[in-house]
C-alpha positions as CSV (number, residue, x, y, z in Angstrom):
1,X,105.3,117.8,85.1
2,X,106.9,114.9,84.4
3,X,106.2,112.6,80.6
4,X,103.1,109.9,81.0
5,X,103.4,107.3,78.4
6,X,100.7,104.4,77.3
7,X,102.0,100.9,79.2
8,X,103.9,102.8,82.2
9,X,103.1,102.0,85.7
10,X,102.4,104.5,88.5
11,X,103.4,104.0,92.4
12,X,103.4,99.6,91.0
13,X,99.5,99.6,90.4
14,X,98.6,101.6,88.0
15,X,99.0,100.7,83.8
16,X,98.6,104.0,81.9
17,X,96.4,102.6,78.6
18,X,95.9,106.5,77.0
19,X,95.5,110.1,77.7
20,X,92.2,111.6,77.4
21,X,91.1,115.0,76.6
22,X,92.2,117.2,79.3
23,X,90.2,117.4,82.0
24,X,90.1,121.1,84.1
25,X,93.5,121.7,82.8
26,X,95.1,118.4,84.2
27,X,95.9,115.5,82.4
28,X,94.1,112.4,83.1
29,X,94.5,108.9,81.7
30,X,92.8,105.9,81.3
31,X,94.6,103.3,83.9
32,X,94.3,99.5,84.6
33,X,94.6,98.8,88.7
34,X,96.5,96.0,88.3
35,X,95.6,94.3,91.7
36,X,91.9,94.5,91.2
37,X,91.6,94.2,87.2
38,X,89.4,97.6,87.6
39,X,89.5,100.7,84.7
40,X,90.3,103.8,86.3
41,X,91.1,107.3,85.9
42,X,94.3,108.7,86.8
43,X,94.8,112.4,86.9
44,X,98.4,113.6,87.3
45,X,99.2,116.7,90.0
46,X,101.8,118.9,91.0
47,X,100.6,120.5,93.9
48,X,102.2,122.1,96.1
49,X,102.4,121.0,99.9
50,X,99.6,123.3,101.3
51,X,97.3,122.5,98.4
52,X,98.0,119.4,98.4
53,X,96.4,119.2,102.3
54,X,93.6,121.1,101.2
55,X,92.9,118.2,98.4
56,X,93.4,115.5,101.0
57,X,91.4,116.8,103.0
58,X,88.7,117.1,100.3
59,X,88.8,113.8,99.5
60,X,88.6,112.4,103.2
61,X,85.5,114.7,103.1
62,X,83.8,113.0,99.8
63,X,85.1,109.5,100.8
64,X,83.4,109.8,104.1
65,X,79.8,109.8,102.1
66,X,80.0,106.6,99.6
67,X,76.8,106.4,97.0
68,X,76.1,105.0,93.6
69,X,75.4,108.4,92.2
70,X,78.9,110.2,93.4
71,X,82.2,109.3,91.5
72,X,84.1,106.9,93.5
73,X,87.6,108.9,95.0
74,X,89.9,106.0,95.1
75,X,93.4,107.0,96.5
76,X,95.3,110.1,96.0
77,X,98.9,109.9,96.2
78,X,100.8,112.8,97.2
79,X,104.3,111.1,96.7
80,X,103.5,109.8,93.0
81,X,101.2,113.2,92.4
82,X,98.3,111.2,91.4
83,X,94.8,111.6,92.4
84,X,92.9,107.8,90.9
85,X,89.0,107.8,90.9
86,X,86.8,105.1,89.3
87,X,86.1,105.3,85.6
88,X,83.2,106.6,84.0
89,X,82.1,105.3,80.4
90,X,80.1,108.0,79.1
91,X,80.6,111.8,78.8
92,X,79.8,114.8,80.9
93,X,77.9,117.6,79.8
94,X,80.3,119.7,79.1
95,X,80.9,117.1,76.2
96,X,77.5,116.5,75.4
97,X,77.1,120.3,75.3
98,X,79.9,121.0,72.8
99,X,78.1,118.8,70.6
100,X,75.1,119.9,70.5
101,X,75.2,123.5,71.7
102,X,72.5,123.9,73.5
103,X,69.5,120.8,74.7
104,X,66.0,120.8,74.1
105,X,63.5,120.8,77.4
106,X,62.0,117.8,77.0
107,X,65.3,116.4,76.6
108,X,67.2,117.9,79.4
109,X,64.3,117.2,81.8
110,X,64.3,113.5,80.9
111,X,68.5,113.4,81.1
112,X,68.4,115.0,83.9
113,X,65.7,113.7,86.5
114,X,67.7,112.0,89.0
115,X,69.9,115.1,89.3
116,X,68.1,116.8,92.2
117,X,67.9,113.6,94.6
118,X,71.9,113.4,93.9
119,X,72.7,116.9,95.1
120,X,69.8,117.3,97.5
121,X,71.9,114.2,98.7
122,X,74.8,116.4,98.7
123,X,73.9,119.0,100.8
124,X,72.5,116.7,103.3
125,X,76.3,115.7,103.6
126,X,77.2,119.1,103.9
127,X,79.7,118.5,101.0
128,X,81.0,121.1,98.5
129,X,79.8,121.4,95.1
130,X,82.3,122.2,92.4
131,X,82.1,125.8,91.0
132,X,81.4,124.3,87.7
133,X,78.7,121.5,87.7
134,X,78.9,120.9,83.9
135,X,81.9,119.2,83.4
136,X,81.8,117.6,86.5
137,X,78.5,115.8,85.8
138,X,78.5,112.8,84.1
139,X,76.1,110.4,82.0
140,X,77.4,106.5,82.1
141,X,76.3,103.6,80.3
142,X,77.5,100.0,80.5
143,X,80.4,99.0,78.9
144,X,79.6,97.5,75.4
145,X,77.5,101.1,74.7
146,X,80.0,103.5,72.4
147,X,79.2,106.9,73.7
148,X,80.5,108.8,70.9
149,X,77.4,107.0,68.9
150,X,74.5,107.8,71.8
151,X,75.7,111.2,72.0
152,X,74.4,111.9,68.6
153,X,71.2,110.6,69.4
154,X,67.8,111.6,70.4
155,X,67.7,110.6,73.9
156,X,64.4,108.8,73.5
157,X,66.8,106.4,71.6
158,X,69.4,106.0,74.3
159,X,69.9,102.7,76.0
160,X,70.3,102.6,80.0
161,X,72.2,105.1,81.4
162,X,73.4,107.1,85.0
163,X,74.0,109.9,86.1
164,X,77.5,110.3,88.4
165,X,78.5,113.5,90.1
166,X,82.2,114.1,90.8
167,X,82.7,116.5,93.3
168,X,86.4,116.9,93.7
169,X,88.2,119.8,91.9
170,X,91.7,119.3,91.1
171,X,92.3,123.1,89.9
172,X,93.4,124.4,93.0
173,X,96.2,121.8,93.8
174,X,97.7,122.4,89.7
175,X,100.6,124.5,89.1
176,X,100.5,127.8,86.9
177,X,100.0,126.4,83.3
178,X,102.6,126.7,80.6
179,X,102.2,128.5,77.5
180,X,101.0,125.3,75.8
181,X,98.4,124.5,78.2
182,X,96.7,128.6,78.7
183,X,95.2,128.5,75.3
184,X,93.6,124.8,76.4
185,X,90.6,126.6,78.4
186,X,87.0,124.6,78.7
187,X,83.6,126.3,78.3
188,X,83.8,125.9,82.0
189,X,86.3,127.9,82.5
190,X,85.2,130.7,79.9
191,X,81.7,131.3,82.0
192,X,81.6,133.4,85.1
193,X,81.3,130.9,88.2
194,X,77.5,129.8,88.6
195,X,77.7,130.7,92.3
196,X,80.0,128.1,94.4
197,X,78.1,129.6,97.4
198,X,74.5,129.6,96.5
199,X,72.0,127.0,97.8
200,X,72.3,123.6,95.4
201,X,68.4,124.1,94.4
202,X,70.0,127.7,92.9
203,X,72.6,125.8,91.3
204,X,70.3,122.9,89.5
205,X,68.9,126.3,88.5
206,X,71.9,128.0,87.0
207,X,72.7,125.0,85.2
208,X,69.7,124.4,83.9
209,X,69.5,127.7,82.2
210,X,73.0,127.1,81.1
211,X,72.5,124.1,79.4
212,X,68.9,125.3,78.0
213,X,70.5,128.0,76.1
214,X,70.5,131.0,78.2
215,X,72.8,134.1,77.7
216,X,76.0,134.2,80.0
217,X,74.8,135.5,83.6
218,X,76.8,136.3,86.9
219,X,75.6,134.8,89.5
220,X,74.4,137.7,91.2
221,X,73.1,139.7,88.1
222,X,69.4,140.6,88.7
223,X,68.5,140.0,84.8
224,X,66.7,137.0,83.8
225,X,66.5,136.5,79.6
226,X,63.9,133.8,78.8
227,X,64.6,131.1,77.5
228,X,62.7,130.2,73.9
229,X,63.4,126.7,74.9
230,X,60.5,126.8,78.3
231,X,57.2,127.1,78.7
232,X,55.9,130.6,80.3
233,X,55.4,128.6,83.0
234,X,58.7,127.1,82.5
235,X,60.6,130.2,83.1
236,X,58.5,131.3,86.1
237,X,59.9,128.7,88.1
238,X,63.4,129.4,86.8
239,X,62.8,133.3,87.4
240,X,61.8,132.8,90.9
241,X,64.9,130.0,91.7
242,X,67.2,132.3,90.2
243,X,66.3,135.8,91.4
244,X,63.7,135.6,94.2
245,X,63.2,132.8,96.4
246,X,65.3,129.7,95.9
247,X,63.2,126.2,96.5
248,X,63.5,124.6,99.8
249,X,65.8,121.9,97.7
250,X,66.3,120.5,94.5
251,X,63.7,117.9,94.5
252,X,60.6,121.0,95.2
253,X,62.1,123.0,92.2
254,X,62.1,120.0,89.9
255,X,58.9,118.9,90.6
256,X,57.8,122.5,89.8
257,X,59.5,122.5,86.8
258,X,58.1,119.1,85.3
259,X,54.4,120.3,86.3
260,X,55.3,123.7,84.3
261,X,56.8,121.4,81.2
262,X,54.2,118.9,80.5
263,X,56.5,117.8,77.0
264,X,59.1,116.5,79.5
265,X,58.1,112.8,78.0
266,X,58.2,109.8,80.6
267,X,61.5,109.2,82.7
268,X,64.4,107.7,81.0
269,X,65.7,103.9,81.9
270,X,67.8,103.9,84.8
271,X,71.3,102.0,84.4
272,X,70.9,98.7,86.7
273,X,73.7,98.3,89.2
274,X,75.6,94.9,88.8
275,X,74.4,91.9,91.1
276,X,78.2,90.5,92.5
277,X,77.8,86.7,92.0
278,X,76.7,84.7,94.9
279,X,79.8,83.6,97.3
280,X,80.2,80.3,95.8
281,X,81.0,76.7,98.0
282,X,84.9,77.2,98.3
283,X,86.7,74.0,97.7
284,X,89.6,72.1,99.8
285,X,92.7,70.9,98.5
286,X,92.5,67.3,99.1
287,X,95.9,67.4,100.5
288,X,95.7,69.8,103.5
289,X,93.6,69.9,106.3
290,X,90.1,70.2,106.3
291,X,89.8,72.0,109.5
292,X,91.8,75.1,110.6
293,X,93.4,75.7,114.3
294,X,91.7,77.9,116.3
295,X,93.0,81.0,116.7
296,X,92.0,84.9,116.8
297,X,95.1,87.0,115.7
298,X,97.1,85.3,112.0
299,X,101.0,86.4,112.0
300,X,102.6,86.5,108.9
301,X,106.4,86.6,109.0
302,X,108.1,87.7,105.8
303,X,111.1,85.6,105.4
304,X,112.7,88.7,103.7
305,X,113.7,91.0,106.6
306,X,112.9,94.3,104.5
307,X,109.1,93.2,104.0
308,X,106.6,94.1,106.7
309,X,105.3,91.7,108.5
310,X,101.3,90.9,108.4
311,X,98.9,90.6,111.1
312,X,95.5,89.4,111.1
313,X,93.5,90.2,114.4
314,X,89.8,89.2,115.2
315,X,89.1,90.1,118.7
316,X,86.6,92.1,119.8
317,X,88.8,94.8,121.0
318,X,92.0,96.5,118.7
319,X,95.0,98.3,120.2
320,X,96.4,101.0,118.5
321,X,100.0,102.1,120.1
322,X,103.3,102.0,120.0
323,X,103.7,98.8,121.9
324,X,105.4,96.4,119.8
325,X,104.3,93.8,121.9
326,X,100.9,95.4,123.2
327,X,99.6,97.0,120.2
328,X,97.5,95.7,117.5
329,X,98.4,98.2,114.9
330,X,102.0,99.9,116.2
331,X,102.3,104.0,115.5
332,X,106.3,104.1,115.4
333,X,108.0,106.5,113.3
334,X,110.4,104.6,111.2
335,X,113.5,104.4,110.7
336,X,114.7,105.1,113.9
337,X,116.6,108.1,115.0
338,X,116.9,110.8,117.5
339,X,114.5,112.3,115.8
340,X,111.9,109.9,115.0
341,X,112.1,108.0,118.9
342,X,111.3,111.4,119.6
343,X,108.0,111.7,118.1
344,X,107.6,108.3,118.9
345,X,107.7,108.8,122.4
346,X,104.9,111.3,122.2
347,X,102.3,108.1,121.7
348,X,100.9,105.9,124.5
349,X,101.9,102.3,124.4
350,X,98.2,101.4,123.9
351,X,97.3,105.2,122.7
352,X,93.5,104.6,121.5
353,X,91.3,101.5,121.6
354,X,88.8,100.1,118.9
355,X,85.8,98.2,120.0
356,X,83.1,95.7,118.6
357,X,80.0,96.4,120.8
358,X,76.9,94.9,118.5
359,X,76.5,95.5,115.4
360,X,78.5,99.1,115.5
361,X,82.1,99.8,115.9
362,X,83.6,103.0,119.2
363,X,87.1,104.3,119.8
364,X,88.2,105.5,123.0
365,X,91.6,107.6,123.6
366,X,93.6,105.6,125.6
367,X,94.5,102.0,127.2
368,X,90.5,101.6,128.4
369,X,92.0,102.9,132.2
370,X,93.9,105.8,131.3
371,X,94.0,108.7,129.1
372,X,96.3,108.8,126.6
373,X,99.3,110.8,126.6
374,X,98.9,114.2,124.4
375,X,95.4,112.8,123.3
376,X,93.4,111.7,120.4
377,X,91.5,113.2,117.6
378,X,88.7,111.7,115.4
379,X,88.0,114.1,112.0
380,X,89.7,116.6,114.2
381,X,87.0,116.2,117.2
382,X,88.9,115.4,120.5
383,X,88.3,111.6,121.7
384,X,87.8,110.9,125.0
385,X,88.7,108.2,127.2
386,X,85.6,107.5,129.2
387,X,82.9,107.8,126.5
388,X,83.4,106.0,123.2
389,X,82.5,107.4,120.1
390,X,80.7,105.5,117.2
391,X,82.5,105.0,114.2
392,X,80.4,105.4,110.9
393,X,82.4,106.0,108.2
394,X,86.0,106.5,107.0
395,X,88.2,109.2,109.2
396,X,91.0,110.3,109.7
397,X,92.7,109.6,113.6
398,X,95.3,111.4,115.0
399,X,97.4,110.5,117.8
400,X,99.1,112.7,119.6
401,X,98.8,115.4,117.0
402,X,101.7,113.7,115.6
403,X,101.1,109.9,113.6
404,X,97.8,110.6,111.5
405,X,96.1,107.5,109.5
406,X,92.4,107.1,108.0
407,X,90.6,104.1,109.4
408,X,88.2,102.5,106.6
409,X,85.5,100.5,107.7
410,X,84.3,98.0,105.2
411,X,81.6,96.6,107.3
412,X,78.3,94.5,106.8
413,X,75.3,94.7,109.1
414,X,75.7,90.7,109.4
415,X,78.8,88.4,108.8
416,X,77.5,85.7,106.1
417,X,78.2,82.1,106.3
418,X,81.4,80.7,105.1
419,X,80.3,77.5,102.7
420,X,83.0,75.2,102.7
421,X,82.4,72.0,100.9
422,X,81.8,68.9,103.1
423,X,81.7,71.5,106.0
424,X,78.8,71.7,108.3
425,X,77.6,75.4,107.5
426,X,78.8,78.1,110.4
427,X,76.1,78.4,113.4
428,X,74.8,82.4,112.6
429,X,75.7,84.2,116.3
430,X,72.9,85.8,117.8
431,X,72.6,88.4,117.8
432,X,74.7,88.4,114.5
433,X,77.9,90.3,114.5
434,X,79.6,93.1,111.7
435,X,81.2,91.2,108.5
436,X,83.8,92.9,106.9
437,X,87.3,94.4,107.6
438,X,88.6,97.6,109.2
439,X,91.7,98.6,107.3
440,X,94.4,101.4,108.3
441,X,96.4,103.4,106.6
442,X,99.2,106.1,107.3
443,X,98.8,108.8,105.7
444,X,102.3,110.3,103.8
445,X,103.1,106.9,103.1
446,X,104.5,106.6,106.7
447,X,106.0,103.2,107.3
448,X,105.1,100.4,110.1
449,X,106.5,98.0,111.8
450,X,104.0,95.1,110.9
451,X,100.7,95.5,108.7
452,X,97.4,95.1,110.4
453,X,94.2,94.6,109.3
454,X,91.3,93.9,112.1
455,X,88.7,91.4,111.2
456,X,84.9,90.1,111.0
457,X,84.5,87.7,108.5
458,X,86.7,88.7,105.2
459,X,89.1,91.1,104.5
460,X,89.9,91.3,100.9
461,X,93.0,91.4,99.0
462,X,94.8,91.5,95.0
463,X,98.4,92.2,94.4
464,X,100.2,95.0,92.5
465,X,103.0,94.9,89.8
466,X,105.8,94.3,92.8
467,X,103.1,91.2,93.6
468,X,102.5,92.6,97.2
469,X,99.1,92.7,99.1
470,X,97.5,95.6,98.6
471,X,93.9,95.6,100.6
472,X,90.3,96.0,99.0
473,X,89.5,98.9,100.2
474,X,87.0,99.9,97.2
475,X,83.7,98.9,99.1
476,X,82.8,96.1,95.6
477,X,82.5,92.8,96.2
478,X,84.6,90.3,94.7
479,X,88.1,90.7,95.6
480,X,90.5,88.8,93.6
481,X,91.4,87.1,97.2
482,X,90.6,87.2,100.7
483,X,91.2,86.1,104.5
484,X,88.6,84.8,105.8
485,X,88.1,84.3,109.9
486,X,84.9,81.9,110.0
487,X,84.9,78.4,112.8
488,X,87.4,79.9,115.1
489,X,90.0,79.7,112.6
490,X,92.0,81.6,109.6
491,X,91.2,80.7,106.0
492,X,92.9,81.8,103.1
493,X,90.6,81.9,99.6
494,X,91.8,82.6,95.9
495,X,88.6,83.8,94.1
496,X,90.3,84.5,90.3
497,X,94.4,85.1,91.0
498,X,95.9,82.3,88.7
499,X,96.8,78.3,90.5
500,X,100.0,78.9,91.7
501,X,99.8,82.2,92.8
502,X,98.5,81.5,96.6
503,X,100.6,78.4,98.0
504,X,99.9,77.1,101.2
505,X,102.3,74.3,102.8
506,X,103.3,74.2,99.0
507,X,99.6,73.5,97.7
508,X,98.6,75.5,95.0
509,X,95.2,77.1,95.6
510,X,93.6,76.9,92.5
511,X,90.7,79.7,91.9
512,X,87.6,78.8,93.6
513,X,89.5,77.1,96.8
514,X,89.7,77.8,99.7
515,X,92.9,76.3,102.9
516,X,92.7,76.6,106.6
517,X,96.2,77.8,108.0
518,X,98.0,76.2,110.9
519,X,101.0,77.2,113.1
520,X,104.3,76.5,111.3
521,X,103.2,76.1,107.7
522,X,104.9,77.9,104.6
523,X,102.2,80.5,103.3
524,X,103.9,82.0,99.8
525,X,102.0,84.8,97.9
526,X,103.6,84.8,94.4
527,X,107.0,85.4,95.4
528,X,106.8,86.2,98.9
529,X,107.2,83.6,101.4
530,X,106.0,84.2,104.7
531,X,105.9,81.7,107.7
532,X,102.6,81.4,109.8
533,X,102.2,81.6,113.5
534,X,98.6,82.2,115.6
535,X,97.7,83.4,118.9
């Protein structure tokens, strides 16, 4: 495993700031995503190819079901060996647990009380929970809190706080450890596994008596030692999760538990979730146009032949293909060879088609006539060509079996209204259409010809340390800048990237405006020219 030091940067977006304590035997550091200005955690991998598909494909799984309570997966990049999810400031339990040994009732009920919505939540999903909840569970606080000073506190003291589950478990994808890193073992790791297969309401269970004190159990030993810490009443209801009849979910044995521990105290203050700033009235540079030409696909033409070129498309309808001149987003193995034009060939020219119907998103295999050649998959379900299928969430599509990518929709029920100063505001549609972006990404890294992104309103954008566009595909408002499609016509918006960054016809967009883009004009993005064209 290769050195990590403070101040280098992985795969040009990351900025290692420190290593933390090890987490489950990997490494992980504090990181800076440089296009987006967002702390993260970066955990360093060596997996090897198999695992490192069965990780993937874990992460697809958890990114599919977004929510404030699980730990936000944000890329994992087999090439760089990196697996980047968002940053929590707090601790986990294992941490709070090696402090303090063991927790009181009243305190671990109060902690705890949004557990059991979060993993009945969970298994509605039908994702997999981690063999070991503890130090995968974690309490977060706003930023100015120091955690190291709450965790020493009585919990009736603590400010606001969360609770965030991660449910992705790197162990599998690690190599063997060295001799340095054996002696390195977690609690975790020193108590038998809590029962990955067991129903979540017997899990809550386990943990709770894990974190309440109770003697190291197997899963499936048949002895229950109660704990001095409950009620009699109290450890009925853990006796009967653990050993005879698990609650219907986690929410039923909770509530059993607080009616049998009336010292549980009243709930603890729930951490509020941030309210992004209202989209303010973008500005025009006095010196370009105040209107935009119509138009419903933006090209971007790098004048540097070895840059991609960028497409913009807001139609109704999205090609996906090998077409160069069909296709929306083009599915060509690159660079060509005998080898590549092979696989190549195995696509249709218009191989699956993406449709706006509403206020929902379909995709059909094939042109919209005919099948495609060697078919289509959705999550690994077959598409077909005559019946569309809804698209919900994040998945992964496969053409051919051969050229895989995940399609993330970063949609809105509702496309707001662009406020341009000394604009008329937009006339809402009705009914109103999707806002939002659908993005796609090859999978492996695999290159294209052009970069596509299909439209409703905004797709967001910042730029990494090479100062190239990297999309927002984070699901937070507030991108650092953004496309917008909004009259007919293609705007380009810097919300906080520096004056000078974003040129436009050589105009400086300073943060807070906002330019319409025309056929022919110079669009430079730091030091990237490209030259615009519409259709």
């Amino acid at each position: 495993m290769p050195v990590l030091a403070s101040g280098q940067i992985i795969a040009d977006r990351y900025e290692l700031l420190g290593e933390m304590p090890r987490a489950g035997g990997s490494l992980l550091h504090r990181a800076r995503d440089l296009a987006f200005g967002e702390i993260v955690a970066l955990k360093h991998l060596a997996p090897s190819p198999s695992a490192r598909r069965a990780l993937e494909a874990e992460v697809r799984r958890v990114q599919r079901s977004p929510h404030p309570s699980l730990v936000r997966i944000l890329a994992i990049d087999g090439h760089e060996g990196v697996l980047v999810r968002e940053w929590v400031h707090g601790f986990s339990l294992l941490d709070l647990i090696r402090r303090h040994r063991e927790l009181p009732a009243p305190f671990a009920l109060r902690l705890l009380e949004h557990l059991p919505a979060i993993l009945d939540l969970v298994a509605a999903h039908s994702l997999p929970l981690p063999g070991s909840l503890l130090a995968k569970i974690f309490v977060r606080f706003a930023p100015e809190v120091s955690p190291e000073t709450v965790a020493a506190q009585p919990i009736t003291s603590w400010p606001a706080f969360s609770l965030k589950l991660n449910l992705i478990s790197v162990r599998a994808a690690l190599p063997e450890p060295d001799a340095e890193n054996t002696a390195m073992t977690t609690m975790a790791e020193e108590r038998p596994a809590s029962g990955a297969d067991h129903p979540p309401s017997t899990r809550l269970a386990a943990l709770l008596y894990e974190i309440l004190g109770g003697p190291m159990r197997n899963a499936r030993e048949r002895r229950y030692t109660p704990l001095p810490a409950l009620l009699e009443e109290g450890n009925g209801v853990l006796r009967r999760a653990l050993l005879d009849l698990p609650s219907r979910d986690c929410a039923t044995l909770w509530a059993d538990l607080v009616r049998a521990e009336p010292a549980a105290g009243s709930p603890a203050p729930p951490l509020s979730v941030a309210v992004p700033p209202a989209e303010p009235v973008w500005q025009r540079p006095a010196s370009l146009p105040g209107a935009g030409e119509p138009g419903t696909v933006l090209k971007l033409t790098p004048a540097q032949p070895s840059q991609p070129a960028l497409h913009v498309v807001a139609r109704a309808v999205f090609k996906i293909g090998r077409s160069l001149q069909q296709a929306d987003f083009v599915t060509r193995f690159l660079p060509p060879s005998v080898a590549n034009d092979d696989l190549t060939n195995q696509l249709s020219r218009i191989h699956v088609l993406a449709e706006r119907a509403g206020d929902h998103l379909a995709l059909r295999d094939g042109n919209g006539s005919t099948p495609s050649v060697n078919g289509t998959t959705l999550d690994d379900e077959p598409l077909d060509a005559s019946q569309p299928k809804t698209l919900r969430h994040r998945a992964l599509l496969t053409l051919g079996g051969v050229f895989s990518l995940e399609i993330i929709p970063l949609t809105t029920p509702a496309a707001a209204s662009l406020q341009i100063g000394g604009l008329e505001p937009q006339a809402v549609a009705t009914p109103p259409g999707p806002g939002g972006a659908v993005f796609f990404v090859p999978i492996q890294r695999q290159p294209t010809p052009r970069d596509t992104v299909w439209i409703f309103n905004e797709a967001g954008f910042g730029l990494d340390a090479a100062q190239r566009i990297v999309w927002d595909t984070r699901g937070l408002d507030g991108s650092p800048a953004s496309f917008f499609h909004s009259r007919g016509s293609f705007w380009l918006a810097n919300r906080t990237l520096d004056s000078g960054v974003l040129r436009v016809a050589g105009v400086p967009l300073a943060a807070g405006e906002i330019a319409a883009l025309g056929k022919g004009q110079e669009l430079r993005i730091s030091a990237h020219t490209f030259t615009i064209d519409l259709a």
